[in-house]
C-alpha positions in Angstrom: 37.0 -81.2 87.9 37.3 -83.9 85.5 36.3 -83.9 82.3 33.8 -86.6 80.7 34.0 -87.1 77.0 32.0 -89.5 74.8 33.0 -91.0 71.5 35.5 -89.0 69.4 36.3 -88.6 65.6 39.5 -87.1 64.8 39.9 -86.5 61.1 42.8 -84.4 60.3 44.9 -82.4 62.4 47.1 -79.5 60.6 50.7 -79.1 61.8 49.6 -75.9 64.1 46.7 -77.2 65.5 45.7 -78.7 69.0 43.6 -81.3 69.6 43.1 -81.4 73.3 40.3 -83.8 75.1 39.5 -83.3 79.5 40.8 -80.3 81.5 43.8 -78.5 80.4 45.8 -75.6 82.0 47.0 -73.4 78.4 48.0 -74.5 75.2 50.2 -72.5 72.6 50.3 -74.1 69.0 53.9 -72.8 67.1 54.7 -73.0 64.0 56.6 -71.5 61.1 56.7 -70.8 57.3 59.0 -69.4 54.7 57.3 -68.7 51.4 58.8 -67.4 48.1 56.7 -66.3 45.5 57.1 -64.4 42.2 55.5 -61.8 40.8 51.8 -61.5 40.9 51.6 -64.6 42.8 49.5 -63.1 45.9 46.9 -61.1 43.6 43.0 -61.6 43.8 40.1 -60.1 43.2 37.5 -60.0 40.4 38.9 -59.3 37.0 42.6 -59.3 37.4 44.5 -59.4 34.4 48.4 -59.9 34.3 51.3 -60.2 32.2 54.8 -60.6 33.6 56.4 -62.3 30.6 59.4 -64.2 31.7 59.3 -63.6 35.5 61.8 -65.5 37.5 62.3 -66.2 40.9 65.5 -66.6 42.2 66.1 -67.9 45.8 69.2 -68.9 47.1 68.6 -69.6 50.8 72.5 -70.6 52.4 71.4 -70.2 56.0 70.1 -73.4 57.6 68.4 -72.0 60.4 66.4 -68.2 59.9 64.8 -68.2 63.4 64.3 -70.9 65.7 60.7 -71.9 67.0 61.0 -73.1 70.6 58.9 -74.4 72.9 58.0 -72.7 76.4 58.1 -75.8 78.5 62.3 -75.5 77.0 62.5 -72.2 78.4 
């Protein structure tokens, strides 16, 4: 059955997200992250109190590709 949609306001879509308008069958969003950090960097809560000094964080990434993200219509 068709789908009947009034006026629409798109104001930001996110690089995983789906904006879809009328009948659909399934949608899968994909998407992928790498994410390097030092310490410390991922602490919260109330009160926290650190004192890594001189923390580095070294990344030396020589691989292009880690794992690929396809799509299932390629399958």
């Amino acid at each position: 059955m068709p789908a009947q949609v009034g006026a629409v306001k798109v104001v930001s879509i996110s690089s995983s997200s789906i904006f879809n308008i009328g009948d659909v069958y399934a949608m899968a969003p994909e998407s992928s992250a790498k994410t390097f950090a030092g310490g410390g960097s991922f602490n919260t809560g109330d009160g926290i109190s650190i004192d890594l000094s001189n923390s580095t964080t070294y990344v030396n990434d020589e691989d292009t590709i880690d794992q690929s993200t396809i799509n299932s219509d390629d399958i």
